[in-house]
Every structure is written in C-alpha cells, then in structure tokens.
NUKOLSE-142125 format. One record per atom (N, C-alpha, C): residue in one letter; x, y, z. Coordinates in steps of 0.05 Angstrom, whole numbers, padded with zeros to 5 digits, always signed. Each point is the difference from the previous one (the first is absolute). Example, Ala and Ser with C-alpha at 12.3 -4.5 7.8 and 13.67 -1.06 7.14 Angstrom:
a+00264-00114+00156a-00018+00024+00000a+00018+00024+00000s-00007+00021-00014s+00016+00024+00001s-00015+00022+00014
//
This chain:
x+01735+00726-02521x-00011-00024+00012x-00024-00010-00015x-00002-00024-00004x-00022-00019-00011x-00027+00001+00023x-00010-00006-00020x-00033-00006+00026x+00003-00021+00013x-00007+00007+00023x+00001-00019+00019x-00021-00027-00011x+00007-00023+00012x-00007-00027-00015x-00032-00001+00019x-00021-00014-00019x-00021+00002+00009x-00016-00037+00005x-00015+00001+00027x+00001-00031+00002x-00015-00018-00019x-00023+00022-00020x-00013-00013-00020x+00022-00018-00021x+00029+00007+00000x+00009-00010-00021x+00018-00030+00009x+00000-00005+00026x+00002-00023+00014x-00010-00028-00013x+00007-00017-00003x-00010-00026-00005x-00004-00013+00017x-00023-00015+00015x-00002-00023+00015x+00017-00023-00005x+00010-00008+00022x+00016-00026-00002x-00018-00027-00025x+00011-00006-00016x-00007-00021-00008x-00016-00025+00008x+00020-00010+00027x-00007-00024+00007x+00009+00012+00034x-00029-00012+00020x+00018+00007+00015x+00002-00034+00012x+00027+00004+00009x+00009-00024+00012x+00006+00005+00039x-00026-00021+00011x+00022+00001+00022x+00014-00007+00023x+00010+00013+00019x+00028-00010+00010x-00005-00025+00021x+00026-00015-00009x+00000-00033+00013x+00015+00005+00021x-00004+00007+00020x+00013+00009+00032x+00012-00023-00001x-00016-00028-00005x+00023-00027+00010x+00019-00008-00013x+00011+00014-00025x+00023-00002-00019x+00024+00014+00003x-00006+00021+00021x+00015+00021+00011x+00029-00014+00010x+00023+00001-00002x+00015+00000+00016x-00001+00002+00037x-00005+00017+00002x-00007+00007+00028x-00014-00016+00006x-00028+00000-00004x-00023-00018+00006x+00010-00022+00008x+00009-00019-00025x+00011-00020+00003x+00027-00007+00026x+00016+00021+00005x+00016+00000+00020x-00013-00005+00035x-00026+00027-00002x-00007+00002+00021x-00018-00032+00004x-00014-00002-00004x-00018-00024+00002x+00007-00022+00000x+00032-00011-00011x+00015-00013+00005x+00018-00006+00028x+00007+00033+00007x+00026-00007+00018x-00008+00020+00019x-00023+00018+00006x+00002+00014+00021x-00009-00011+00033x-00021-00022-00009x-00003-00015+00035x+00035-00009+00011x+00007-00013-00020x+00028-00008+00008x+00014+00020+00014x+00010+00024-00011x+00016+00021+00005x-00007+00016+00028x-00045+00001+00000x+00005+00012+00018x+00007-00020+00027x-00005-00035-00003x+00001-00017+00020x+00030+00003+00013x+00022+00006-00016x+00024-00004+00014x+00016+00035+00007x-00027+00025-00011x+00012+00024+00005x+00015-00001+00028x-00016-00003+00027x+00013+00005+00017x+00026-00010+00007x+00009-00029-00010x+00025-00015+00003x+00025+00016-00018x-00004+00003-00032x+00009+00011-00012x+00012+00024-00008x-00019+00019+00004x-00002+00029-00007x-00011+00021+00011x-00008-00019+00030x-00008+00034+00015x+00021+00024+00011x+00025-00018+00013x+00024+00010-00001x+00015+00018-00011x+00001-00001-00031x+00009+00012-00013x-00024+00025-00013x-00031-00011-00007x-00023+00013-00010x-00018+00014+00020x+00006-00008+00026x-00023+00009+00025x-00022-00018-00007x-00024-00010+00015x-00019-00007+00011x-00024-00005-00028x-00012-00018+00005x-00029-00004-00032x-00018+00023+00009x+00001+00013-00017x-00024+00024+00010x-00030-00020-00017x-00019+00008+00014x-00029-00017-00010x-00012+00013-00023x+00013+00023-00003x-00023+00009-00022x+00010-00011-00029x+00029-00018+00004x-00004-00011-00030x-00008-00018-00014x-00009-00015+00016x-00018-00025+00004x-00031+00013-00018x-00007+00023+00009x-00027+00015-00008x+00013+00012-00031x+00021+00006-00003x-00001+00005-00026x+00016-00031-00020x+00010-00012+00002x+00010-00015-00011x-00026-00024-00007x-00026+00002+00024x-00023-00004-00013x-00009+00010-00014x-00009+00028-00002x-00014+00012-00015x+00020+00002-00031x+00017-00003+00004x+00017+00005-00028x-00006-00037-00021x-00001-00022+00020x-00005-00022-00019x-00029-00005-00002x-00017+00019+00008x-00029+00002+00002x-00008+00012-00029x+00022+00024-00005x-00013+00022-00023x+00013-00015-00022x-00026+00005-00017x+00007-00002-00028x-00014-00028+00006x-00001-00016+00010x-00017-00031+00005x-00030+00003+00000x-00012-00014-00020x-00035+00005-00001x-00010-00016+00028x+00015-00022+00007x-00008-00015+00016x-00014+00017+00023x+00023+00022+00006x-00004+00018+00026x-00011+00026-00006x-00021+00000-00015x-00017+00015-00014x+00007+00011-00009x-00016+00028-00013x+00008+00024+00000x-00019+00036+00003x+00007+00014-00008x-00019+00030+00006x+00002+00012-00031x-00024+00000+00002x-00009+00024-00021x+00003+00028-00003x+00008+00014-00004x+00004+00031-00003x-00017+00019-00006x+00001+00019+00003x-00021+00017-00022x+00023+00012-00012
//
C-alpha cells in the first residue's frame, strides 16, 4: 500500500464561483407553479394524495429563500 494522501498536497479551487439558486430548474418550477398547485390541491389530488400537510409550505420557503443574498445569510466558523 501507498501512503495515504496528505491534505497539504490539495489545491484550492481556482475560482470560486457561486451558486445561482434562480437558474435551477426546480427553483424555477417551484416559484412559478407551486401557489397554483397548492390552490387546486384539495379539488384535484387530495383523493388520490391525502390532505396538504403545512409543513411544506415552510420548506418550499426556505428552499427558494437559500442560496438568495436577498434573504440573507450566516456566517460560519
């Protein structure tokens, strides 16, 4: 066995570039068509899907929230 690889020999990313949440496919889907979908859930698709549960409302915000400077962001250590 070879020596195990060591992180000094790592290169930092070049450039970093970054990510455009609103170019996303998804993004673009949800923010488009999800008031719609959930306005006619109950007519449509509770039947076959059961009932709008609320907590996706809380993440389908938080998901077109991240990656957006508008809606701030957190620093790390």
């Amino acid at each position: 066995m070879g020596p195990a690889p060591s992180c000094h020999t790592l290169e930092p990313p070049a450039l970093y570039r970054p990510r455009n949440a609103r170019a996303t496919a998804l993004y673009q889907l949800l923010e488009a068509f999800y008031e719609d979908v959930k306005a006619i859930w109950e007519e449509r698709f509770e039947k076959k899907y059961g009932f709008w549960r609320g907590f996706v409302d809380t993440v389908v915000a938080r998901y077109l929230d991240c990656g957006v400077a508008e809606a701030g962001f957190v620093i790390t250590d």
